[in-house]
C-alpha positions as semicolon CSV with decimal commas, in nm:
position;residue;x (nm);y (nm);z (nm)
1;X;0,000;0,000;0,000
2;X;0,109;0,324;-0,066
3;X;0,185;0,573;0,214
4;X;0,006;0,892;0,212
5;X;0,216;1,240;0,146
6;X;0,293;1,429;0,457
7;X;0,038;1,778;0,483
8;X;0,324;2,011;0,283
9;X;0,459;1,777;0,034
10;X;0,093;1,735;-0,038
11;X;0,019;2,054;-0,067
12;X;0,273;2,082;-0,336
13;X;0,156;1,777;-0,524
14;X;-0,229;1,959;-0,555
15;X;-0,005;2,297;-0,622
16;X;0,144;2,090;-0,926
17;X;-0,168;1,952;-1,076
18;X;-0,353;2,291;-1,012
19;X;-0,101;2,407;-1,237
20;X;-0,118;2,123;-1,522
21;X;0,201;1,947;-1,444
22;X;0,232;1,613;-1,477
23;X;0,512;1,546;-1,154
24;X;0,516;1,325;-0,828
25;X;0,633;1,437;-0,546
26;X;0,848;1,156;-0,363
27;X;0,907;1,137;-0,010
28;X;1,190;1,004;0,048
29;X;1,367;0,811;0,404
30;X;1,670;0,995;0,401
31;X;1,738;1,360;0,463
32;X;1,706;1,623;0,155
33;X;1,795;1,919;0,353
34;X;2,119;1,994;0,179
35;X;2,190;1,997;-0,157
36;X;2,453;1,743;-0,106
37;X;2,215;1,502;0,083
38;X;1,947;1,564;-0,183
39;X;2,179;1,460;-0,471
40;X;2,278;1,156;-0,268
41;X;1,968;1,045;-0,182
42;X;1,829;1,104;-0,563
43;X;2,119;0,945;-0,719
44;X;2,201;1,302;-0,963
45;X;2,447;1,530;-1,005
46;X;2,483;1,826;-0,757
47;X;2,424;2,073;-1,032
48;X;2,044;1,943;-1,079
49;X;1,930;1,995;-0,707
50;X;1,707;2,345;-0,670
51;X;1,808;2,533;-0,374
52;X;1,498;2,804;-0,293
53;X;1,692;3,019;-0,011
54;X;1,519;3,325;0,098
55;X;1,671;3,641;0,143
56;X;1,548;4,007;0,282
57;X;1,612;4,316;0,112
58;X;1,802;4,613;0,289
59;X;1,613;4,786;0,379
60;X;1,293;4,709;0,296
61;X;1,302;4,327;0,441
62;X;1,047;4,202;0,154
63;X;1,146;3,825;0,055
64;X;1,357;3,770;-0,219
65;X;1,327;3,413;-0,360
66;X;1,674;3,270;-0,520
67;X;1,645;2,998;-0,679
68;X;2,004;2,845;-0,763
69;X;2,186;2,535;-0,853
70;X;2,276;2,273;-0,531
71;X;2,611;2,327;-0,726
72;X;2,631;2,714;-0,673
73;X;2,725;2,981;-0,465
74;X;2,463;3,280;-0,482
75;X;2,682;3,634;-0,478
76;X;2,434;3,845;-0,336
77;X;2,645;4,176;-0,506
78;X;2,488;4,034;-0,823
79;X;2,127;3,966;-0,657
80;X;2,170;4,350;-0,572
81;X;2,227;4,420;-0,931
82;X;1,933;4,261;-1,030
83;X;1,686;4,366;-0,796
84;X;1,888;4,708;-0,746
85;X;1,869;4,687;-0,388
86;X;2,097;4,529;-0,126
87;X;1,986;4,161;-0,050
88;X;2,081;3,967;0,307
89;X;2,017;3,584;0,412
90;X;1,673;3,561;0,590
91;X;1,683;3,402;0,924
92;X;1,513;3,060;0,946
93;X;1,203;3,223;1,110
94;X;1,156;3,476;0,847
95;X;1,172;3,228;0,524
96;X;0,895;3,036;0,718
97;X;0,704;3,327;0,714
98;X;0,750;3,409;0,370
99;X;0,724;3,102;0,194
100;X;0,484;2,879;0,477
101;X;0,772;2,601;0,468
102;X;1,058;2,538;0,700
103;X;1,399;2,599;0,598
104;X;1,533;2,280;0,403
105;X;1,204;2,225;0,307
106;X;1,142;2,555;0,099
107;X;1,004;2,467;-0,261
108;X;1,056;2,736;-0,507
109;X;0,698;2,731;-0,571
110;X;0,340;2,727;-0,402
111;X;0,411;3,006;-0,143
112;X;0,095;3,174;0,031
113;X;0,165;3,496;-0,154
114;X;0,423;3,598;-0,442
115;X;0,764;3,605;-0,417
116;X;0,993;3,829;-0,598
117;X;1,185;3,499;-0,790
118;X;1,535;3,502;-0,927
119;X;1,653;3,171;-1,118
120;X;2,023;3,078;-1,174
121;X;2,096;3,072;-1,530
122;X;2,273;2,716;-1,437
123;X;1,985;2,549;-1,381
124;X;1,873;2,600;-1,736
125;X;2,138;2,367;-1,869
126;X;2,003;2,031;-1,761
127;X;1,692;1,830;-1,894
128;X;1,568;1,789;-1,551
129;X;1,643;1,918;-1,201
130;X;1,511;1,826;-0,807
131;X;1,347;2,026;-0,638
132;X;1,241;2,031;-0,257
133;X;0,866;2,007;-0,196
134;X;0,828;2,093;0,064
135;X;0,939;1,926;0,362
136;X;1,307;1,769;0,421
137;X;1,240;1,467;0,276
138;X;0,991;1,523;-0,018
139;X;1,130;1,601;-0,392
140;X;0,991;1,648;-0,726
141;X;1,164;1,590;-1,085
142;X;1,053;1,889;-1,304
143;X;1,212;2,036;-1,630
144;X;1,391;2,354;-1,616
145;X;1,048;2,507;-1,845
146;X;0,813;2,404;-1,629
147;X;1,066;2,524;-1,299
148;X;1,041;2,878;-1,477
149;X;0,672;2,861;-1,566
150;X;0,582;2,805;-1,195
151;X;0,794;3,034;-1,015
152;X;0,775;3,356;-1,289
153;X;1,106;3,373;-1,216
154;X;1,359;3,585;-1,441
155;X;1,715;3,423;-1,511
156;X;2,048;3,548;-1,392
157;X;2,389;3,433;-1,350
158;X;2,412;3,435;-0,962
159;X;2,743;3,305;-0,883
């Protein structure tokens, strides 16, 4: 019998289909909360695991959504070029309020509200990537199209 999906990752599996795309989200035994565990646990390469980390603007402290490869480093100097304002790493407590999910857990999609969503240019190069959804042990295989389609995300180089 097939075990039920925890509350979030199932609230990212009706997210998906709301939004016509044809994914599963997986939960998985082993921890996801890294982009190293993630790519271990999912058998891929680094480069295809989605890290959604939040930052805060300066001032301003809206969310900033950056959505980069488990293989890169985000340089927020070029997230301030983008968005034209000075970015910082949100604490834990403030990506939960921003995005509903726990850090670890954060998918770069299905958030209560919008988030202001910047996509590394990286993650554009692969046929599919991994993405959390959201909870540290749920995932979800989706092509870099569909990753952009969902999040309205513009692409940057972020590294």
């Amino acid at each position: 019998m097939k075990k039920a999906l925890s509350r979030k990752a199932k609230s990212i599996q009706d997210f998906l289909k709301a939004a016509g795309v044809d994914a599963r989200v997986m939960e998985l035994p082993s921890s996801t909360h890294t982009a190293a565990q993630a790519a271990a646990a999912i058998r891929c390469s680094i480069g295809q695991i989605v890290k959604s980390l939040v930052f805060r603007t300066v001032p301003g402290m809206e969310p900033i959504l950056v959505v980069a490869s488990g293989a890169n480093r985000v340089n927020e100097e070029r997230i301030r070029v983008v968005i034209g304002r000075a970015v910082e790493m949100a604490d834990p407590a403030f990506a939960r309020r921003a995005t509903g999910f726990a850090v670890g857990g954060v998918p770069p999609f299905g958030h209560p509200a919008p988030i202001t969503t910047i996509l590394d240019s990286d993650l554009m190069e692969w046929d599919f990537l991994w993405a959390s959804a959201g909870t540290p042990h749920a995932m979800v295989r989706l092509r870099p199209d569909e990753l952009k389609r969902l999040t309205g995300g513009g692409v940057h180089a972020i590294k």
